[in-house]
N, C-alpha and C positions, 0 to 999 in steps of 0.2 A: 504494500500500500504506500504512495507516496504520500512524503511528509506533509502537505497543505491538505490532503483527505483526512489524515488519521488526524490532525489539528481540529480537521470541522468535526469528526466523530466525535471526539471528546468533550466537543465543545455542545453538541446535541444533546449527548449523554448526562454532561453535567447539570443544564437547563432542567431537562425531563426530569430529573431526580429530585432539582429545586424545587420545581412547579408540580410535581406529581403530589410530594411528600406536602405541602401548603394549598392546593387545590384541588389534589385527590386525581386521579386515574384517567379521568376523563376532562382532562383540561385539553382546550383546540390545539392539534398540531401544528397550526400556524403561530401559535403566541408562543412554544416550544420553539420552534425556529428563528423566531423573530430576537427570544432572548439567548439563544444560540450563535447571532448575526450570520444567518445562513437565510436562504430562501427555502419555501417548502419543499422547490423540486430537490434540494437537495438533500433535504431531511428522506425526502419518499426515496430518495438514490441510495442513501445507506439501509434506512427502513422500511421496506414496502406497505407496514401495517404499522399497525399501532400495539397489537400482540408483540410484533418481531422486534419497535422499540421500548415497551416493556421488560419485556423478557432481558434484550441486550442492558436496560439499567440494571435489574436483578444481579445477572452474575458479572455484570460491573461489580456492583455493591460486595455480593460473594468472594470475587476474589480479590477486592481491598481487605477485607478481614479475610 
């Protein structure tokens, strides 16, 4: 993965995690992206779903502990 993709990954992932854990689950993937500084296609580029960004915050989280 080059380094300005896995920069925007991270930066999706941290977002999601922020806004997931203070607005719960179902917060719009456009305001995740938006606080990401990414556009949504690029969120859908990494994430197809909202399951598969889910999921990827989880064993985020996982494998920091």
């Amino acid at each position: 993965m080059r380094t300005d993709a896995r920069h925007n990954r991270v930066r999706i992932l941290l977002a999601a995690r922020q806004l997931c854990v203070h607005e719960g689950p179902d917060v719009p993937l456009e305001e995740i992206a938006s606080r990401a500084g990414v556009g949504i296609a690029m969120l859908y580029r990494r994430f197809p779903s909202r399951a598969a960004l889910i999921r990827a915050v989880a064993v985020d989280v996982m494998e920091a502990l």
